[in-house]
N, C-alpha and C positions, 0 to 999 in steps of 0.2 A: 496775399492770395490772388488769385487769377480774379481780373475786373477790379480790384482793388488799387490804387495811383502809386506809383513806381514811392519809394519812399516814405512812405504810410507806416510799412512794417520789416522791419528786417529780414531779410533774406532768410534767415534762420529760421524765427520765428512764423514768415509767412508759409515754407515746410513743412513742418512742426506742427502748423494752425490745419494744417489739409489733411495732413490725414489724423489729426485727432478729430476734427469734424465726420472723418469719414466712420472712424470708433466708434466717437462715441452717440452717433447717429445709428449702427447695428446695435451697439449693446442696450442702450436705451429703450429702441423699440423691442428688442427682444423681452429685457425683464421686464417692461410694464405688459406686455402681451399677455405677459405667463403669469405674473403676479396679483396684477388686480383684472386681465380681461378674464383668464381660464381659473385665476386660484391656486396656482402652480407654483410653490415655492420652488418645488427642487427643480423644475425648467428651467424656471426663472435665473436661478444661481447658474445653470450651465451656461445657459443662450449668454448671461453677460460674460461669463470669464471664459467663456469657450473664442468671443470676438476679441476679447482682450487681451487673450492667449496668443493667437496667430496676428491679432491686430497691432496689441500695444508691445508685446515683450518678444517677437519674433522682431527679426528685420529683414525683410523677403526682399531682395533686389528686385529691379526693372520701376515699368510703371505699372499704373493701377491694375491694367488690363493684364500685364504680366503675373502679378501678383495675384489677381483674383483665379488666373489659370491653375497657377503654382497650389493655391489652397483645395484647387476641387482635385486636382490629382492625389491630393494627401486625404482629400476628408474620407476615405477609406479607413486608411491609418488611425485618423482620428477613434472612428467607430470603434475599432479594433482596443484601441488604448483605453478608452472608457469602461467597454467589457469587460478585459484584463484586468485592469483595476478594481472595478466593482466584485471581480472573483473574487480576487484574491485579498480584499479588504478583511475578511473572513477571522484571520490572524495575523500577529504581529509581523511572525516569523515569514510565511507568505509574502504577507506585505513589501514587504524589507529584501526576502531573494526575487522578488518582482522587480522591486525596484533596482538590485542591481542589476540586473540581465537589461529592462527596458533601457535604465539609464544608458548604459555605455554604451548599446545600441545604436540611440537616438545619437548621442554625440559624434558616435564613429559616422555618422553617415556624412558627416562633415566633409567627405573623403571623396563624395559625388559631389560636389561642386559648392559653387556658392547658394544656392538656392535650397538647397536640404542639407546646410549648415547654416543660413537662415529663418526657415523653419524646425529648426530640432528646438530650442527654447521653449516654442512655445506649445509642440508637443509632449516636451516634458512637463510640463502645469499641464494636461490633458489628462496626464497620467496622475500625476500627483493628486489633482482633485478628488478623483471617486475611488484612491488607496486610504481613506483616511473612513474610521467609523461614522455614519452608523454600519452597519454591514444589511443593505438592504437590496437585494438581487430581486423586489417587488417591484422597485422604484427606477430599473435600468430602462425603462422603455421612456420613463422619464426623462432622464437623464442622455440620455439617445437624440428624441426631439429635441429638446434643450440646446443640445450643441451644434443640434445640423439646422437649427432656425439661425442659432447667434453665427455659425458660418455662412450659411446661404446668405443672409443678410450683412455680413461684412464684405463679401463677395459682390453683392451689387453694388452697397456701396464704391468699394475701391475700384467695381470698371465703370459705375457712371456720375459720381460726383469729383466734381474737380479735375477731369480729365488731363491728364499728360500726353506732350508731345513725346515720340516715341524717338528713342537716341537710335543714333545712326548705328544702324548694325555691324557689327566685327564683319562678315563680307563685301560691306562696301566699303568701310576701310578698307578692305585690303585690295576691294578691286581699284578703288584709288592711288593707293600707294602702287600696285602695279600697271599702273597708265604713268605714272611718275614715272619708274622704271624703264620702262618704253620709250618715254622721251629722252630719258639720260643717254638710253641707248644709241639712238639712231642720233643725238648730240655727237657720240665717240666715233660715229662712221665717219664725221666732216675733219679737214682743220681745225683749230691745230691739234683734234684728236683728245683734249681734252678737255672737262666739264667746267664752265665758268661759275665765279663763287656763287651768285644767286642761283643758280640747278643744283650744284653739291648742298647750298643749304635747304631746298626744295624736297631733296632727295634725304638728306636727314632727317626734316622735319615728317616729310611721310614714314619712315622708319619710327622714329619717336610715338609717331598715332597710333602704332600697335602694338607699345607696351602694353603690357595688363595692368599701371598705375594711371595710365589715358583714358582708361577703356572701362566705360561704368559694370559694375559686378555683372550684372543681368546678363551681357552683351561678350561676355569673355567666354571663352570655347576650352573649360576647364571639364567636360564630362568625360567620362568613359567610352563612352559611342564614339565608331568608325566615323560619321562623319563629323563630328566634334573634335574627334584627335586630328583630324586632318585639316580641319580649318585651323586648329593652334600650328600645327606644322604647314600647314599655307602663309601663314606670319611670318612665323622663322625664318622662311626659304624669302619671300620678298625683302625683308628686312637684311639679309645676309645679299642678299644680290644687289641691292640698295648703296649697303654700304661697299662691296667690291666697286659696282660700276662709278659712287663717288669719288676713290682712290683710285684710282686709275692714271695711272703716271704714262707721260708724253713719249709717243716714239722716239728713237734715236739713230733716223736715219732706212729702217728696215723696210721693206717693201708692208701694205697697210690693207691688203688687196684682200689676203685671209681674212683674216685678224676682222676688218669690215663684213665680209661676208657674215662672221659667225656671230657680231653685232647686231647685223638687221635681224637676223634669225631669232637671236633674243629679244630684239623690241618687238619681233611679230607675236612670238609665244607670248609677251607679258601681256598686249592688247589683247590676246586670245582669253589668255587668264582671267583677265576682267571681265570680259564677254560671257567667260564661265562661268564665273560668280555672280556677275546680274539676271544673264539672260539663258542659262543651264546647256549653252554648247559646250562641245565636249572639245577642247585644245588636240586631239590626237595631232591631227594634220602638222602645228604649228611645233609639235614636240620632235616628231618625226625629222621634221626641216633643222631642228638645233639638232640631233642625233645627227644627222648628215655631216653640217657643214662642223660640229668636233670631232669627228672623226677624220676629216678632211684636214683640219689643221693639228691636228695628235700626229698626222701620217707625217707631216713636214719634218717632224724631229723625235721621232721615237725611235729608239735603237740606234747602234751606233752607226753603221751603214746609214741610215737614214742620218743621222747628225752631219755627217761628214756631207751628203748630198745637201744640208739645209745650208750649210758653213758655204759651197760651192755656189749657193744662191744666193749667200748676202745677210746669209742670220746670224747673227752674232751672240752672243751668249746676252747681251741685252736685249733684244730681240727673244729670245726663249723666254728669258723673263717676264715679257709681256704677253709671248704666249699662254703660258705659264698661266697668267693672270686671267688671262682671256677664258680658258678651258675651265678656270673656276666658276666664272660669271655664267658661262655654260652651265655647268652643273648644277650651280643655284636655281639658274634658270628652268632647267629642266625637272629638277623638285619642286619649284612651285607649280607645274603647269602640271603638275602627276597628281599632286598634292589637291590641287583646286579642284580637278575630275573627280579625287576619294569625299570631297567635303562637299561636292553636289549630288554626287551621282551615288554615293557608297559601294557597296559590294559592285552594282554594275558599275562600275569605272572601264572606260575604255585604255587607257594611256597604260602600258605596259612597264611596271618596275621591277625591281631587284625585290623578294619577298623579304631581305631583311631590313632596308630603309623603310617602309611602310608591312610592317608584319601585322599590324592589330587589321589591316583592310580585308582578310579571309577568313579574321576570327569572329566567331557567332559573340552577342553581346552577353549572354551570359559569363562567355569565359572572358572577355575585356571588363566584365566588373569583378569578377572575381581576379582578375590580374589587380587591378589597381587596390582590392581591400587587402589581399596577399600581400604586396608589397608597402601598407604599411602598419603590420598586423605585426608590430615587432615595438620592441621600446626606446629606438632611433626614431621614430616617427611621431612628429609633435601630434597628429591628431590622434595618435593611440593616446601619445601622452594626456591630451587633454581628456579625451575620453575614458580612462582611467580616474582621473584625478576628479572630474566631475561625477562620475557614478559612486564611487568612493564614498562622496560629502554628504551625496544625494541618500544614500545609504545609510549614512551613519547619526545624518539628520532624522530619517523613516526611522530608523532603532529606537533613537534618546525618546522622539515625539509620542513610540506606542509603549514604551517601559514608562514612563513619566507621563503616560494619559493625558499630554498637553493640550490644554485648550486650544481651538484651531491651532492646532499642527501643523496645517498645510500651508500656515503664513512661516514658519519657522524653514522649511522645507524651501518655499518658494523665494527665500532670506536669498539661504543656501547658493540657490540657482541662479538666482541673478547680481550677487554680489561677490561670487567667487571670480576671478581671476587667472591668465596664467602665469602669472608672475605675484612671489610670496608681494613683494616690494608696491605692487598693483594694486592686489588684495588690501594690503593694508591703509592703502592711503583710502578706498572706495568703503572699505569698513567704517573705517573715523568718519569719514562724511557722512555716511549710509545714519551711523547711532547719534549722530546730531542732528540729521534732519530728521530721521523717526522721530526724538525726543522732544523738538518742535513741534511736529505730527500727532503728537499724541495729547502734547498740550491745549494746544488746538480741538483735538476729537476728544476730550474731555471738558473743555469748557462749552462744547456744541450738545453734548450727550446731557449734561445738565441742565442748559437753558433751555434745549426746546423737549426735550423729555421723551414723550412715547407720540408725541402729533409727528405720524408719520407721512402728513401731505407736506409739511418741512421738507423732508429727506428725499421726498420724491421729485418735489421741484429741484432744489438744490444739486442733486446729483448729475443731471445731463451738463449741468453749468459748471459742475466740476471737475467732472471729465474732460472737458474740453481744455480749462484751465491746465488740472494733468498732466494731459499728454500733447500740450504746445508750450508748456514752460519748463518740462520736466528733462524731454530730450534736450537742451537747450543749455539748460542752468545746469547741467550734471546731477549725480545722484545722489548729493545730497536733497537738492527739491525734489526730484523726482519720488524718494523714500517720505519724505516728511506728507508729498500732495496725495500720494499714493495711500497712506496712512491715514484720513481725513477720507479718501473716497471709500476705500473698504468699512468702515464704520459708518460712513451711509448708505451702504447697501446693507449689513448684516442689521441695522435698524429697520428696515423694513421690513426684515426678514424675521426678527422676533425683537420681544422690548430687549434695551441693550440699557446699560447703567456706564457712567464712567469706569468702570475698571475693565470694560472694554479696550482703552486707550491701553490701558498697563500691559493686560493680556497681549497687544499687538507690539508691544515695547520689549516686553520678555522675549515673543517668539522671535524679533528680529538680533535681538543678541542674542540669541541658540544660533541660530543660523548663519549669523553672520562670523560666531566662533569657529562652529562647524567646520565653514567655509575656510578659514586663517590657519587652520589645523590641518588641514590637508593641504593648502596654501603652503603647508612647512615642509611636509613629508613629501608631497608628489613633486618632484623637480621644479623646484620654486623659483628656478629662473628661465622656467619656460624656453622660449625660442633661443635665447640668447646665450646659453649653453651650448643647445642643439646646432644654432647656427655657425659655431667656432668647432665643435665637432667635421658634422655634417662637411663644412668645407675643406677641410687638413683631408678628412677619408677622402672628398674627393678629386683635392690634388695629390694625392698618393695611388689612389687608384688609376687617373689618367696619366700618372708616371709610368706605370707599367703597359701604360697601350703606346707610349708614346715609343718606349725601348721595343719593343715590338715592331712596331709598324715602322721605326727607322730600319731596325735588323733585319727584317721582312724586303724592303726595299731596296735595302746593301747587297743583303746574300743572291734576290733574285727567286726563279720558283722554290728552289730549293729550300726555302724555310720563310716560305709563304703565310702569312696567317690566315685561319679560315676568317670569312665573314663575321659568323657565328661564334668564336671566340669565344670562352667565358671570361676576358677579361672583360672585353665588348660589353658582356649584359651585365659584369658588375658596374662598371661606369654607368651603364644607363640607370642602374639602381641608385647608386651612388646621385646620379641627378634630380631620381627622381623624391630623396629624401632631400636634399639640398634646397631643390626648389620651395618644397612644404615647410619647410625651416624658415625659410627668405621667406615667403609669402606672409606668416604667423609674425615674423621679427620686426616686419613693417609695423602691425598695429598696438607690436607693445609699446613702453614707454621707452624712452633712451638713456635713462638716467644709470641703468645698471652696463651702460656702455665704455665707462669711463677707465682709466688707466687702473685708477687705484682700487677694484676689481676685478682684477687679471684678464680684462679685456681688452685686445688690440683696438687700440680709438681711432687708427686711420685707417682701417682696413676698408675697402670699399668692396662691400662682399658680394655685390651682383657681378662682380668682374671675376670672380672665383665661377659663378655661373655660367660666364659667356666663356672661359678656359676650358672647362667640362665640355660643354657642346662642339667651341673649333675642336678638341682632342677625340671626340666620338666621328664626327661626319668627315673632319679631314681622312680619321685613321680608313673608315670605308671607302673613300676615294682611290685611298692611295696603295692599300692591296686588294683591289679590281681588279680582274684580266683587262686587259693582257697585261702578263710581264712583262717588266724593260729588265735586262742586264747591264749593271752599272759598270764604267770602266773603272777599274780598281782603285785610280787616287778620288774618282768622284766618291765611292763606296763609302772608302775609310773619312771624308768629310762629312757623308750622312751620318754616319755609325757615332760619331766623335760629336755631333751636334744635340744626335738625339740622347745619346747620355749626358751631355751637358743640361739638356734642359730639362730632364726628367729629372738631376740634380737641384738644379735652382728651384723645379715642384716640391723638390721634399724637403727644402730651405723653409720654402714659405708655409708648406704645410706644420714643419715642426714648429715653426712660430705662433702659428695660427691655435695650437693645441699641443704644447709640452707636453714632457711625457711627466711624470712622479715625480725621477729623480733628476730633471730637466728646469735649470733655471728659465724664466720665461725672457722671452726677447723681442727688441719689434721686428716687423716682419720686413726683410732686406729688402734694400732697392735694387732692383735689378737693371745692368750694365745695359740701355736699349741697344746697343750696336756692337756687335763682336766682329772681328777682321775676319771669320772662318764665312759669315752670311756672304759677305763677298765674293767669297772665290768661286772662279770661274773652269773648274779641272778641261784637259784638253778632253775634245767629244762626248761632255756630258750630254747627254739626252734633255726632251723638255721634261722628265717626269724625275729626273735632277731638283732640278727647277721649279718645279713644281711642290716637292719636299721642304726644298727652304723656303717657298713663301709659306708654307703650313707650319715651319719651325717660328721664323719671325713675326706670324701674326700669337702665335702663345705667348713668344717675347713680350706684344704689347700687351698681349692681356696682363701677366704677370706684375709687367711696369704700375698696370690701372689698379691694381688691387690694394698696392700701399697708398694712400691719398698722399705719402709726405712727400712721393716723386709728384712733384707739378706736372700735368701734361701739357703747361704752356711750355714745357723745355724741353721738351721733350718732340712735340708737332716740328713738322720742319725734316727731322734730323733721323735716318737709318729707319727704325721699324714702324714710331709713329706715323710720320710723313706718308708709308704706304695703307696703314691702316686706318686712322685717325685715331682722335677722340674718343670716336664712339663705339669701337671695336669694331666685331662683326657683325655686330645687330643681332645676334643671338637676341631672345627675349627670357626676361625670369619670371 
């Protein structure tokens, strides 16, 4: 703990100690307020478990102060749910279509971010408490106080004991990582033109700082708001431009006069950028100046007239190439600086874009959260899934509890909730630990319920001391302590609450094997392997669907206006769907276990599936690149080399994807390594244009992602040599 000598207590434990101090200092003062200052038994029970609701059994990201925010915007909710609850306790039946409407509710909301999938837990015990008899609508005004004392007072606690330094916020990442950017840049204006290892590893490492595994929960720009989406796509765009200006391969010879021009231009936009994000100027000016100077070098080699005039000047088809490359870092460039304006400034954003790269910046927030619950209001989407599967239990828990009149019911319920899983394999191993430490726990609250008997100033001391204990050994030690500590403190509260006898212990023994059956039985039926299903799905759909934009947007590009793709495409916004259920998949697949990842499974074990994410992203923002006006007309042998490539590689998509996700009657395979250098990337057709050129680097950077996806291709064999050498390692910085 903070003032306590580095070494005293482990890292873990000294966490763990802070904010159970913080708990169980509201719940404390809360029940004895109501218990022995006013007389208030049923206060009393809410104010504790109402702090230990959002206290103990939520996990609110940020810090205290974040936290304490996060609580008062919901204790609305809260009210709401107590209400509800106290209705509808009335009848079973009630009770039970209560509870599945709130449940799944609650869980789906998981869907707005990490912060109200933080607090949905412990709004569910909100709910659950006053759905259980007696049925007493006297006693709500009770029950009311009770909870908004034990929150108000968890709420101080967490913004003023033990104070947290506050983590560096996602825009100043980013304005960091774009001051990085700016120096790499005006680096490529000098001799010899390209970036030395300590700047490229500089320039990675600032990419790296804006994954969402860098980036504590609180601090991540996962919301449905304009300027939330636009701060995660202010990321994107630095992190893509990051890694273009890293790759950057050395001139050969070509005049460097443009090509510089449109470099400083970017390093002015990136300093702009940052300046946007700290100190809320608006980049137009510095946007304006990279729209200039790429249009100035697009004019050098666009069209064939124009090629032939570039060829006259000294350009050579390596030379396009690095145009080529250049007008990309442009682009990137010019997203983040659009991007950064929509994530300070929202609807008023000056910096002028295309409405289909940023589409959500004119849409009212109503319709951006009903887009994002829309898109995953289906049962490809792991938070439906779990949402589902958790109302389900919760449900079926509420049934068995009022047909069978179980004694506290609401311990069987609250089993349910916090010992289910989304994975059957999860479930099970957290059960067995869960019925072993209970059956400690009870041992335990039966040898205590007999010796000290009905001397309830015992129970009253003892309690804040056990709380504490609780819930800094509980997160810690996993859950089997946690069930066993947690078992011993509820039998000292319901001891004060009226005489208790040891078969107290039993009754809380029973109800956690209801619950924690409950729990393993829907652990079987609702997709019991969770993410890990979803995430081998999820990815095949969407290497197959960016197969189709990729045959597009090459044939698009071959034929010329004439079979142009709109913007708006519907392939377009199935890909974005397709990413946008991939991503959800990826994110949920991180925190299960890995053991069901293994061959003998039918799980590809070297797949390296965030690389299937960054495939998705270059195949979306490339394809709008590259059917933008103006059109080029390709000379015919360049044509037929696009045409020829991009079905090859929407071939090698549907390679990987069928690996990824066999069909029925499909023996399963690993997923191929993919050739990084084909002798067509090379060719140089006479008068190809830059936006030739510009196709094959968007063909060879999917090349490498492809490469990334099977871990069994080594990327150290790959660096050096055709598609890696220009892209890296690291891909495009796409973010998952």
């Amino acid at each position: 703990m903070r003032g306590v000598p580095a070494g005293l207590f482990p890292a873990a434990y000294a966490a763990s100690g802070r904010r159970a101090v913080r708990v169980a200092l509201a719940a404390a003062i809360g029940f004895y307020l109501f218990r022995y200052g006013l007389d208030s038994p049923v206060a009393a029970t809410y104010a504790l478990f109402g702090a230990v609701a959002l206290g103990g059994l939520s996990r609110i990201p940020g810090t205290g102060r974040q936290r304490a925010a996060s609580m008062l915007r919901v204790l609305p909710v809260c009210w709401v749910l107590v209400v509800v609850g106290t209705c509808l306790s009335v009848r079973t039946w009630s009770a039970v279509a209560g509870m599945l409407a709130v449940g799944f509710a609650l869980a789906f909301s998981a869907v707005a971010g990490p912060r109200p999938a933080g607090v949905a837990p412990g709004l569910q015990l909100l709910y659950i408490l006053p759905s259980f008899p007696p049925y007493d609508p006297g006693s709500l005004d009770e029950r009311l106080l009770g909870t908004t004392t034990g929150l108000v007072l968890l709420m101080a606690t967490e913004a003023l004991v033990f104070r947290e330094p506050s983590p560096t916020p996602y825009r100043e990442r980013a304005a960091r990582a774009a001051l990085t950017a700016a120096h790499c840049a005006r680096d490529l204006t000098v001799p010899p033109y390209v970036l030395k290892a300590q700047d490229r590893s500089a320039a990675e490492g600032a990419g790296r700082g804006l994954r969402s595994l860098t980036v504590p929960e609180a601090e991540r720009p996962a919301g449905p708001g304009v300027r939330v989406r636009a701060l995660a796509h202010t990321g994107l765009a630095v992190r893509t431009l990051l890694n273009r200006l890293a790759w950057m391969t050395a001139p050969s010879g070509a005049q460097e006069r443009e090509v510089a021009a449109v470099l400083r231009t970017v390093a002015d936009l990136a300093t702009a950028t940052a300046e946007c994000l700290r100190a809320g100027t608006s980049p137009l000016g510095p946007c304006a100046e990279v729209s200039s100077a790429r249009a100035a070098l697009s004019a050098l080699s666009a069209g064939t007239s124009d090629s032939e005039a570039a060829a006259r000047a000294g350009f050579t088809p390596a030379a396009l190439r690095r145009h080529a490359a250049v007008l990309e870092i442009a682009d990137a460039a010019l997203a983040m600086g659009a991007a950064a304006d929509r994530a300070v400034h929202g609807r008023h954003a000056e910096v002028e874009v295309t409405p289909e790269r940023f589409w959500y910046s004119t849409a009212p927030s109503p319709v951006l959260r009903w887009h994002r619950l829309r898109g995953h209001a289906g049962r490809r989407s792991v938070f439906f899934q779990n949402a589902v599967r958790i109302a389900l239990a919760l449900t079926a828990a509420r049934l068995v509890a009022g047909l069978d009149t179980l004694p506290h019911g609401f311990w069987a319920m609250l089993a349910t909730l916090s010992l289910t899983r989304t994975t059957l394999e999860a479930t099970r191993h957290t059960i067995r630990l869960a019925l072993t430490g209970t059956l400690a726990g009870a041992l335990l609250t039966a040898a205590t319920l007999t010796l000290v008997g009905t001397a309830t100033d015992v129970y009253a001391v003892l309690l804040p001391l056990w709380m504490l204990l609780a819930f800094t050994v509980g997160p810690v030690r996993g859950v089997g302590w946690a069930q066993g500590l947690f078992t011993v403190l509820v039998a000292l509260v319901f001891a004060q609450l009226a005489p208790s006898t040891w078969q107290l212990a039993e009754v809380r023994m029973l109800d956690v094997l209801i619950g924690s059956t409950i729990g393993a039985v829907f652990g079987l039926l609702a997709w019991p392997r969770g993410a890990h299903d979803e995430m081998r799905r999820a990815a095949a759909e969407l290497l197959r669907t960016a197969a189709e934009v990729v045959v597009a947007t090459t044939s698009s590009v071959a034929g010329g206006a004439a079979t142009i793709v709109p913007v708006a495409a519907p392939g377009r916004r199935s890909l974005h769907h397709a990413l946008v259920l991939a991503e959800s998949a990826y994110a949920q697949f991180q925190s299960e276990p890995t053991t069901l990842t293994g061959a003998g499974r039918g799980y590809p074990a070297s797949v390296d599936w965030q690389a299937t994410l960054i495939a998705g992203h270059h195949t979306l923002w490339g394809s709008e690149r590259l059917v933008a006006p103006p059109v080029t007309v390709l000379p015919t042998s360049a044509a037929r080399t696009v045409d020829a490539l991009g079905e090859r590689m929407a071939g090698r998509m549907l390679l990987v994807s069928a690996a990824l996700d066999p069909g029925g009657d499909t023996p399963p395979t690993p997923v191929p390594r993919i050739d990084p250098v084909h002798p067509e990337f090379d060719a140089e057709p006479v008068g190809a244009p830059r936006r030739y050129y510009a196709v094959i680097e968007w063909l060879e950077s999917l090349a490498a992602d492809l490469i990334r996806i099977s871990r069994g291709a080594s990327p150290q064999t790959a660096v050096g040599s055709g598609t890696e050498a220009r892209f890296g390692a690291g891909g495009s910085g796409q973010h998952a």
